[in-house]
C-alpha positions as CSV (number, residue, x, y, z in Angstrom):
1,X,11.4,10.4,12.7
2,X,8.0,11.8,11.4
3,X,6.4,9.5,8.4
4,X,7.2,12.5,6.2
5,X,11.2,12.2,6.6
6,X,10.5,8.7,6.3
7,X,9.7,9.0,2.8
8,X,11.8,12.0,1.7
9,X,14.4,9.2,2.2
10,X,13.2,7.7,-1.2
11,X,13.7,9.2,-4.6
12,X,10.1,8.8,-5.5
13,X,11.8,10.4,-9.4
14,X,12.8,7.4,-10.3
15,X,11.0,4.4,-12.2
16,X,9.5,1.5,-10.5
17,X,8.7,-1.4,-12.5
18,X,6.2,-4.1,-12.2
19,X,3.9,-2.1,-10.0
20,X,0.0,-1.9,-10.4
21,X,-2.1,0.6,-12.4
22,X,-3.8,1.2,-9.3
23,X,-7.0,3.4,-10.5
24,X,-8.2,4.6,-7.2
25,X,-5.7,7.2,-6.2
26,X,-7.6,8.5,-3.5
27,X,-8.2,5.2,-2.0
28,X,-4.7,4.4,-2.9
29,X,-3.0,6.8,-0.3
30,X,-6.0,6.7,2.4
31,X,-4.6,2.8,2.7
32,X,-1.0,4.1,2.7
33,X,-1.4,6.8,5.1
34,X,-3.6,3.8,7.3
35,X,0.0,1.7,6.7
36,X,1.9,4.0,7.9
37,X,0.2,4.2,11.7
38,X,0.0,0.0,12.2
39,X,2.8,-1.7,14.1
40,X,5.7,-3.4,13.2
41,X,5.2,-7.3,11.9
42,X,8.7,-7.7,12.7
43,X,11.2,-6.0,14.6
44,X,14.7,-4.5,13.6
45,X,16.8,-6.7,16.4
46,X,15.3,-9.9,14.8
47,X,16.6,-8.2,11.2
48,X,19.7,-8.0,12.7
49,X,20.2,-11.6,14.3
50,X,19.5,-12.7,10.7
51,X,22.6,-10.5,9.3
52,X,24.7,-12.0,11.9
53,X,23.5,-15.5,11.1
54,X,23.7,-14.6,7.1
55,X,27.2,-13.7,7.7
56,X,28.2,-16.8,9.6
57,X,26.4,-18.7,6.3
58,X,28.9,-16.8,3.9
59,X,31.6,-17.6,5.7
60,X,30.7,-21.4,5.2
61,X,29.8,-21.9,9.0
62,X,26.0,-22.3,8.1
63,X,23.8,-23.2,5.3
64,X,20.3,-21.2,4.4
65,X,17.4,-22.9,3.6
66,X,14.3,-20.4,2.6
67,X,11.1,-22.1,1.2
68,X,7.3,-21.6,1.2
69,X,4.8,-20.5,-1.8
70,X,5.3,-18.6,-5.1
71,X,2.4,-16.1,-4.5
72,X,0.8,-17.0,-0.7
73,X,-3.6,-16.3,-1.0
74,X,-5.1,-15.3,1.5
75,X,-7.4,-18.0,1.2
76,X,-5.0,-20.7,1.8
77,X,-3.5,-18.5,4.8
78,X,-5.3,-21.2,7.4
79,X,-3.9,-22.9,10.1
80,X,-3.5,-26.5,8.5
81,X,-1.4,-25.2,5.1
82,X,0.4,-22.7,7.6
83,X,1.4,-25.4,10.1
84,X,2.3,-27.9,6.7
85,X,4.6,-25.6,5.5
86,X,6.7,-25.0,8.8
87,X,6.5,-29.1,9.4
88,X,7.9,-29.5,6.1
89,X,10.6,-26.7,6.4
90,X,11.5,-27.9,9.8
91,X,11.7,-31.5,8.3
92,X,14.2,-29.8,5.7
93,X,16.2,-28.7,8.3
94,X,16.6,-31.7,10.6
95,X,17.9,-33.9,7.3
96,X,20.5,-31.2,6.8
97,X,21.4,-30.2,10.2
98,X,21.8,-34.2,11.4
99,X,23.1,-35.1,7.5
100,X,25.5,-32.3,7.7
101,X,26.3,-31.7,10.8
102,X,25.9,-27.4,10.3
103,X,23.7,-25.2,11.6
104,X,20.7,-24.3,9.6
105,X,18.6,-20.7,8.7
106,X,15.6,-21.6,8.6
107,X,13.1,-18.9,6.1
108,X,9.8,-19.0,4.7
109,X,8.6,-17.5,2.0
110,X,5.4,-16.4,3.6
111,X,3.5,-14.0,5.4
112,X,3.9,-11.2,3.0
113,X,4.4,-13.0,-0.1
114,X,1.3,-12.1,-1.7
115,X,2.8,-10.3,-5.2
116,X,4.0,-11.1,-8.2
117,X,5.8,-9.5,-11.2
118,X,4.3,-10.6,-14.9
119,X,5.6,-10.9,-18.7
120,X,3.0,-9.2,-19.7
121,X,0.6,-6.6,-18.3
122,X,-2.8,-8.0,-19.8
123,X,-3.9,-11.2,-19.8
124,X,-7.0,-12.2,-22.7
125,X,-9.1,-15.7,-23.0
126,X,-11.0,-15.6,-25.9
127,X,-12.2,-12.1,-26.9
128,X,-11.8,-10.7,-23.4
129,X,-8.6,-9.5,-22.2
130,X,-8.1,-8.0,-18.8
131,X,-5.3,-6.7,-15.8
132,X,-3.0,-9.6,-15.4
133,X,-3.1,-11.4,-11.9
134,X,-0.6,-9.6,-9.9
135,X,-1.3,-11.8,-6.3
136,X,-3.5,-11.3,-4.0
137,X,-2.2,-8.1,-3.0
138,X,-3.3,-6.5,-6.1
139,X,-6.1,-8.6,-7.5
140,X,-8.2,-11.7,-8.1
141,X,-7.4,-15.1,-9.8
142,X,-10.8,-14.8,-10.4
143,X,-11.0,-13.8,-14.4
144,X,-13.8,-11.2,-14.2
145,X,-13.1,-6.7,-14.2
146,X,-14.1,-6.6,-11.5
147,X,-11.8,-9.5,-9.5
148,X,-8.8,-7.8,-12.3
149,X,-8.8,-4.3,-11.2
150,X,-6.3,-3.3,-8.5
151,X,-7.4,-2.8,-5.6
152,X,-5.3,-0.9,-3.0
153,X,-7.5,-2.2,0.3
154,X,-5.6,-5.7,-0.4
155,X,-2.7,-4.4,0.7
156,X,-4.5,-4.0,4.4
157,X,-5.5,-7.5,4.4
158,X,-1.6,-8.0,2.8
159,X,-0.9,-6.6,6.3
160,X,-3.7,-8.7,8.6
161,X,-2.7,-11.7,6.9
162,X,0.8,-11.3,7.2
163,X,0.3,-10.1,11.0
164,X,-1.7,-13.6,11.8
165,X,0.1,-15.6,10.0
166,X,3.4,-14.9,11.9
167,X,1.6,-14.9,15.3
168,X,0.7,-18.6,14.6
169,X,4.5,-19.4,13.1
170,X,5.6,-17.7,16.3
171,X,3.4,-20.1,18.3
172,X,5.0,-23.2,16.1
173,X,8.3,-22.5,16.5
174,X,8.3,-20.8,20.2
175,X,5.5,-22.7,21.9
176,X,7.1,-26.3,21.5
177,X,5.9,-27.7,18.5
178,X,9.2,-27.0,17.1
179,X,11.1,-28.8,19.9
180,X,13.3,-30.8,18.5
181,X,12.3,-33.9,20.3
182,X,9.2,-34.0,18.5
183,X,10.9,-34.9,15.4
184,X,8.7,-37.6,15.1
185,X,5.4,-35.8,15.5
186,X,6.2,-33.7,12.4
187,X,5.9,-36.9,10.4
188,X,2.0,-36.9,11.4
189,X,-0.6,-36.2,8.9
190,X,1.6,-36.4,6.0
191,X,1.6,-39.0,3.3
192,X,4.2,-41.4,3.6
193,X,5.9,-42.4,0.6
194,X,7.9,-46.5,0.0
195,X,10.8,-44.7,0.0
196,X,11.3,-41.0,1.9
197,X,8.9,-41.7,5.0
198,X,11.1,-44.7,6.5
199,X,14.2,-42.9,5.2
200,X,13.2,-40.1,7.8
201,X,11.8,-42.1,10.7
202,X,15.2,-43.9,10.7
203,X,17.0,-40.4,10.9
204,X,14.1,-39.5,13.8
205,X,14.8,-42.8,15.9
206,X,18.8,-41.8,15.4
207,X,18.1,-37.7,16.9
208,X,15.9,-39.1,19.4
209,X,18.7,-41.2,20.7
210,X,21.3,-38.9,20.1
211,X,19.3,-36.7,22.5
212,X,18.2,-39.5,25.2
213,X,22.2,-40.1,25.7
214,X,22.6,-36.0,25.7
215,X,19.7,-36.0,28.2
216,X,21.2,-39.1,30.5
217,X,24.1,-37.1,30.4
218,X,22.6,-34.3,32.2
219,X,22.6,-32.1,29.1
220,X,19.4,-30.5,27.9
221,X,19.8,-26.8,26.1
222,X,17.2,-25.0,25.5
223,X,18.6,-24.6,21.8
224,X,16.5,-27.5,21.5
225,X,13.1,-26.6,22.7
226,X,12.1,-23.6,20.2
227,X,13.9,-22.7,16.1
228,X,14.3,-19.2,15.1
229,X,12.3,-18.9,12.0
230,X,12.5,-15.7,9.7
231,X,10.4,-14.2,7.3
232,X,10.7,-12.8,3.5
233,X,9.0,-11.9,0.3
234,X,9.9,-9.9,-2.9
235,X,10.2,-6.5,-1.8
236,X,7.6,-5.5,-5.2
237,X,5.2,-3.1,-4.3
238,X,7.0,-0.1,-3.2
239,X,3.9,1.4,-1.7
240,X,3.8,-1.2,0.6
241,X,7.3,-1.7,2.0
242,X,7.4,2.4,2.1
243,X,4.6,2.6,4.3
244,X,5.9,-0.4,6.7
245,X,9.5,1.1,7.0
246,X,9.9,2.7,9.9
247,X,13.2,4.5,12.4
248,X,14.4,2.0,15.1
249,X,14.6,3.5,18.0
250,X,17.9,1.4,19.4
251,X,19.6,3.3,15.9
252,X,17.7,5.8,14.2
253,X,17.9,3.4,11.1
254,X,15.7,2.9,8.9
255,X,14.1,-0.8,8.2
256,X,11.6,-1.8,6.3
257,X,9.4,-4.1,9.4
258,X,7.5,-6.1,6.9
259,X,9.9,-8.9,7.0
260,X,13.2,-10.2,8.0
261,X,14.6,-10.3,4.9
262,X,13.8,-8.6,1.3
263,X,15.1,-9.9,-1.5
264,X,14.5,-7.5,-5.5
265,X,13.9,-9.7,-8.4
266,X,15.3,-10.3,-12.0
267,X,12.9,-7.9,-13.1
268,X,13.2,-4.8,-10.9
269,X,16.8,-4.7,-9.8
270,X,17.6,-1.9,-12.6
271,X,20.6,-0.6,-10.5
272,X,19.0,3.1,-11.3
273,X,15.4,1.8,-10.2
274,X,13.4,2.3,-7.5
275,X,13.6,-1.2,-6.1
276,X,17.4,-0.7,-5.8
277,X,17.2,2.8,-4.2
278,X,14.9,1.3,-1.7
279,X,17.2,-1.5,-1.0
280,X,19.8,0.6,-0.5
281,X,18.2,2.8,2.2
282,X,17.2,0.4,4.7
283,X,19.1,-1.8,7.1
284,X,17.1,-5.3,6.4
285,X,19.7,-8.2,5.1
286,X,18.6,-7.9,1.5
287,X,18.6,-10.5,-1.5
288,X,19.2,-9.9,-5.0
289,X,17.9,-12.2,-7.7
290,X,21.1,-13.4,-10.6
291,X,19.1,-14.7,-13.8
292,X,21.6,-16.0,-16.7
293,X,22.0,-12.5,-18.5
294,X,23.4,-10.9,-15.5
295,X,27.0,-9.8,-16.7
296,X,30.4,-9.7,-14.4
297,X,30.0,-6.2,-14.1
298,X,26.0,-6.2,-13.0
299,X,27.5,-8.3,-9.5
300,X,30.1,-5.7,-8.6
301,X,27.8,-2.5,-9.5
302,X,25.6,-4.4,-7.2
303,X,27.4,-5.0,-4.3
304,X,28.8,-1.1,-4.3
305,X,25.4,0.1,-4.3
306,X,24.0,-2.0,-1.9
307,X,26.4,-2.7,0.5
308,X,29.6,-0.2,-0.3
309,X,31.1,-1.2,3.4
310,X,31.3,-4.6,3.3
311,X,28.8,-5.4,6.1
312,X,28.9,-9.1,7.0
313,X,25.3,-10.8,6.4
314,X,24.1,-7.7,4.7
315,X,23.7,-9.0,0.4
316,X,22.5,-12.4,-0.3
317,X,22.6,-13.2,-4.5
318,X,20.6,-15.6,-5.1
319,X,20.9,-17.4,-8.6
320,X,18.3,-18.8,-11.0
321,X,20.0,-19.7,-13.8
322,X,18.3,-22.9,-15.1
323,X,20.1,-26.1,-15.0
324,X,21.2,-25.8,-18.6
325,X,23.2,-23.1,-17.4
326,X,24.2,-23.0,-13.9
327,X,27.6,-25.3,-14.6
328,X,28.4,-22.7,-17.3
329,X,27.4,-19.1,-16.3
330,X,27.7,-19.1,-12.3
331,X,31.8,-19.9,-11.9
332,X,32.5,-16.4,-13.8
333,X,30.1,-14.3,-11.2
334,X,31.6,-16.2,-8.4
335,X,35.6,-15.6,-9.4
336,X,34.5,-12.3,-9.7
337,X,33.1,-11.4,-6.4
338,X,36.2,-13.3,-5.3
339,X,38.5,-11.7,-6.6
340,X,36.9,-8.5,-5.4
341,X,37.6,-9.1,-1.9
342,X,33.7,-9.2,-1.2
343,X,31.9,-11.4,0.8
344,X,28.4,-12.2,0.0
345,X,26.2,-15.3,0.3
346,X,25.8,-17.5,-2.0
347,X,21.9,-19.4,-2.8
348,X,20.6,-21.2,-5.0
349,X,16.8,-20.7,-6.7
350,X,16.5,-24.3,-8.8
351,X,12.8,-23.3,-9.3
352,X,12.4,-20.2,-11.7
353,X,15.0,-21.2,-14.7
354,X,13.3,-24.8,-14.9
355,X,9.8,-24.0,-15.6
356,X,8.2,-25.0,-18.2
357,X,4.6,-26.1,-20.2
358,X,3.2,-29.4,-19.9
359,X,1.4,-31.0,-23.0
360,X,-1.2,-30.8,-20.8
361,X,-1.1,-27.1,-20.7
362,X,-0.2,-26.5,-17.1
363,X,3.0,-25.0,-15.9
364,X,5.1,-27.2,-14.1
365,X,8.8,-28.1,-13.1
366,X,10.8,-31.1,-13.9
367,X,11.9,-32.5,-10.4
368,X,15.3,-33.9,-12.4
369,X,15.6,-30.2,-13.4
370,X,15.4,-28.7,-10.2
371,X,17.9,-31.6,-8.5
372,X,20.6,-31.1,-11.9
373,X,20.6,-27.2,-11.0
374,X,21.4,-28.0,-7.3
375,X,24.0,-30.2,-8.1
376,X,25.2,-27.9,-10.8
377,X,26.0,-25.2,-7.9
378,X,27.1,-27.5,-5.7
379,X,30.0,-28.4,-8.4
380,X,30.9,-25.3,-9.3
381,X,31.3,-24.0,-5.8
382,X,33.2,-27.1,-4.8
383,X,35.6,-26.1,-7.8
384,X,36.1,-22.7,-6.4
385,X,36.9,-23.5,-3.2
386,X,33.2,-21.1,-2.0
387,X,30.6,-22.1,0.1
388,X,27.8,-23.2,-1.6
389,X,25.4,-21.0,1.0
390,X,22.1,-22.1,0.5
391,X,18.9,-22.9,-1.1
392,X,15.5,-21.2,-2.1
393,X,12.7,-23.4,-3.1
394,X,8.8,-23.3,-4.1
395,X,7.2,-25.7,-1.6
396,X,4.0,-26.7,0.6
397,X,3.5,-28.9,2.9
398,X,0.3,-30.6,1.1
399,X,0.3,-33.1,-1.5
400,X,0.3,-31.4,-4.7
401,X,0.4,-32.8,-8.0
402,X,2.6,-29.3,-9.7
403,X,6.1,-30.7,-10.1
404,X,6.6,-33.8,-11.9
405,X,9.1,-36.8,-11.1
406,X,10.7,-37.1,-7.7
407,X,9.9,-40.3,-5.9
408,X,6.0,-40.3,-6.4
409,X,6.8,-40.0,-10.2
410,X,4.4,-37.6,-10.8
411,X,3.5,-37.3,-14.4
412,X,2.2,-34.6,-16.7
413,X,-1.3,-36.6,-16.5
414,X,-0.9,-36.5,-12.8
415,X,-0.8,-32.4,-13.0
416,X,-4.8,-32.2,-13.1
417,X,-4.9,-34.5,-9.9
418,X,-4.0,-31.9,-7.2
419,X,-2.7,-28.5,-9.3
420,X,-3.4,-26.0,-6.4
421,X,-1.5,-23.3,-7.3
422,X,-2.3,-19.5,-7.6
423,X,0.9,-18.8,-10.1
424,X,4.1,-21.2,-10.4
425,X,4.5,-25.1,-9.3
426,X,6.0,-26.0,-5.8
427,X,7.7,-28.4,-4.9
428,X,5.0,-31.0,-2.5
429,X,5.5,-32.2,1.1
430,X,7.5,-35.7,-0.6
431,X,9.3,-34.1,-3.0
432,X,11.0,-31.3,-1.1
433,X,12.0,-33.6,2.0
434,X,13.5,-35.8,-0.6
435,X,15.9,-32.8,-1.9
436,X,16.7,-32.2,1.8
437,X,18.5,-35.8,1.6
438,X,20.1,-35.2,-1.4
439,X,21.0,-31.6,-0.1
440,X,22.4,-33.4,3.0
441,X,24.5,-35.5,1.0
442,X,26.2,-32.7,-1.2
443,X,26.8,-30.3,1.9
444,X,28.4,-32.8,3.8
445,X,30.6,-34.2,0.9
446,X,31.1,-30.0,0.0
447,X,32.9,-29.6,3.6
C-alpha cells in the first residue's frame, strides 16, 4: 500500500493533543516524508507474538513486567546504561518467574521513549520563559531558545537511536548474555546492598542448581539460552508513529513498526482524539493509561473503540491511580469490565499517582508509596477473583539517588547525590530488584 493510503487511513480533522509547536513546517515534513522510506525497527510477527503472550497474561497464565526510563536521552542511549537496564529487568524477571513459578513478559520502556506530554506549555525561570521540555525528541533540557525550540530533525535521531539501541538489546537477549545460566553474571557491576544482594545470590545458587539437575538429567531447552524482550513507548507524537506505520505484507494490516507495543496516555486518550483514532487503526497490542477520574463508562467506550471484537492480547489498561486511591477507585472499573464479558489485561503504574516535591525542591517518589499502590492492586484483584496482570515501573539500572526509601533509605538530602534524570524519578538498580521480591511474594500468594 502506497505511503499516501497509508495516511488517508487517519482522520488528520481531528485534534491531537500534547504535540509540538513545531515552527519549521517545511523541515517538518522533509523529515516525515524521510520517515516514511526507513525500515521497520520492529516487525509485525514480533507485534503479534506479544498479543498472544498478552492474552495468555489476561487470562492469568502470565504476569507482565514493563520497565525502563520516563523520557530515554539520547545521551544516556550508551552501551553501559543500555545493558544496566536489561540486567536489571532480567533480574526482575528471574525473582518473579523462580518466586512465582509463571512465565514472565519481559518490556522496556526504551528505544523510542524519547517524549513527553507537559502541564503546561511554557516553562519561565526568572524573567525568561520559554517552550517547555518535551524529550529529546522535541527539544533540549538545555534552558536556552535555542535548545527550546522544536526541532523536527530529532525525530531522525528518535529513529537512529531507537534503531541501535534495539540492535544491542537484540544482541543481550539473543546472543547469550541473557542465558539463563548466567544468572549470576547479571549481579556483576552492580552495587550490592546488606540486604537484596545476598537475598538474590541465594535465589541464583538455587536456579543454578535447579538447572545442573535439569542438565544431569539430559534436559537442556533452548528456552533457556535467549529471553524475548519487547519494546514500547507512548505513542505521543503522531507524526512520528504515522510515518513508521507501515502494510505487512503477511496481512495487508496496518502496524505502527516503531515498537511492539503502544500504549496513549491520561492526557491524550480523548475517545474523539487523534491518539485514539490512531490506536484504533493499527494492529499493535495497545495500552491505555486509567488515572483516578476515569469514570465506569470511559473503560467500556474504550474497549468498543479499540478493540470492538474482543481480540485476545489486543487492550492492555494500565492504572495509575495513586496509592491513596487505588483500594478505592480500581474495584468499580474492574466489576465493570467483568461484568461486560471483556477480557483485557490488567497493569499496574505505581509511579505517576505518587510523585511528589521534595523540600529540597526535586521531584521524587516515596518508595512506601509506590510498594502501598502495588499492594493496593494486588488486594483488590485478589477480592475479585482477576488476575492481577502486571506491572509498569520507572527504572535504571544505575544507582540513582531519585526515589526515596527502599532498602538504601534514601532521603530527601540524598536526592542531590545522584538525581540523573531528564523528567520524572525512577526507581534505581536496588530499589526495583527489591519490588521484584515483594512482587514475587504477592503473585504467588495471588494464585
Amino acid at each position: 500500500m502506497p505511503s499516501s493510503q497509508i495516511e488517508n487511513l487517519f482522520n488528520e480533522s481531528l485534534i491531537a493533543h500534547q504535540q509540538p509547536e513545531w515552527p519549521d513546517k517545511a523541515k517538518l515534513a522533509e523529515v516525515v516524508n524521510e520517515l516514511r522510506q526507513l525500515p521497520p525497527l520492529v516487525f509485525a510477527g514480533e507485534c503479534d507474538n506479544l498479543k498472544n503472550k498478552i492474552a495468555q497474561a489476561a487470562s492469568g497464565e502470565a504476569f507482565w513486567l514493563q520497565g525502563g526510563d520516563c523520557a530515554e536521552t539520547f545521551a544516556a542511549a550508551t552501551a553501559d546504561s543500555i545493558r544496566n537496564r536489561i540486567k536489571t529487568i532480567l533480574q526482575m524477571a528471574a525473582v518473579l518467574q523462580y518466586g512465582a513459578s509463571m512465565p514472565v513478559i519481559k518490556v522496556g520502556r526504551m528505544a523510542g521513549q524519547f517524549a513527553k506530554p507537559r502541564s503546561d506549555n511554557f516553562e519561565k525561570r526568572g524573567d525568561i520563559e520559554l517552550p517547555a521540555y518535551r524529550g529529546d525528541a522535541v527539544n533540549d533540557l538545555e534552558f536556552t531558545k535555542e535548545g527550546r525550540t522544536p526541532d523536527p530533525s530529532r525525530l531522525l535521531k528518535v529513529y537512529n537511536t531507537s534503531s541501535a539501541t534495539l540492535n544491542l538489546v537484540r544482541a543481550f537477549t539473543q546472543g547469550g548474555f541473557a542465558d539463563l545460566r548466567l544468572v549470576h553474571e547479571w549481579n556483576k557491576g552492580f552495587i550490592k546492598d546488606s540486604n537484596i544482594g545476598p537475598r538474590y545470590e541465594a535465589m541464583a545458587k538455587e536456579i543454578g542448581r535447579a538447572l545442573d539437575f535439569m542438565r544431569s538429567a539430559g534436559i537442556n531447552p533452548e528456552e533457556f539460552k535467549t529471553v524475548d524482550f519487547y519494546s514500547s513507548h507512548e505513542a505521543l507524537i503522531l507524526e512520528y508513529e504515522k510515518a513508521l506505520t507501515r502494510i505487512d505484507s503477511r496481512t495487508d494490516l496496518p502496524y505502527d513498526v516503531s515498537a511492539h507495543f503502544l500504549w496513549i496516555g491520561e492526557r491524550t486518550r480523548q475517545l474523539d482524539g487523534a491518539h485514539i483514532d490512531f490506536a484504533k487503526k493499527i494492529r499493535n497490542p495497545i495500552g491505555v493509561k486509567l488515572g483516578p477520574k476515569t469514570s465506569q463508562a470511559e473503560v467500556i467506550d474504550l474497549i468498543n473503540a479499540l478493540n470492538p471484537d474482543d481480540e485476545p492480547g489486543r487492550l492492555t489498561f494500565i492504572t495509575r491511580m495513586g496509592a491513596k486511591n487505588i483500594r478505592s477507585i480500581l474495584p468499580a472499573l474492574i466489576d465493570t469490565v467483568t461484568k461486560s464479558g471483556r477480557k483485557v489485561l490488567w497493569v499496574c503504574d505505581p509511579m505517576h499517582g505518587n510523585t511528589y516535591e521534595s523540600p529540597t525542591g526535586y521531584k521524587t517518589r516515596s518508595f512506601d508509596d509506590v510498594l502501598d499502590e502495588v499492594r493496593g492492586f494486588f488486594e483488590v484483584h485478589n477480592k475479585l477473583g482477576t488476575h492481577p496482570g502486571g506491572i509498569h515501573i520507572e527504572l535504571t539500572g544505575d544507582d540513582v539517588t531519585e526515589c526515596v526509601g527502599g532498602g538504601l533509605e534514601i532521603s530527601h538530602d540524598d536526592l542531590a547525590t545522584r538525581y540523573e534524570s531528564a523528567c520524572d524519578p525512577r526507581l534505581n538498580h536496588t530499589q526495583s530488584l527489591e519490588l521484584a521480591f515483594l512482587l514475587a511474594e504477592m503473585l504467588r500468594d495471588s494464585k
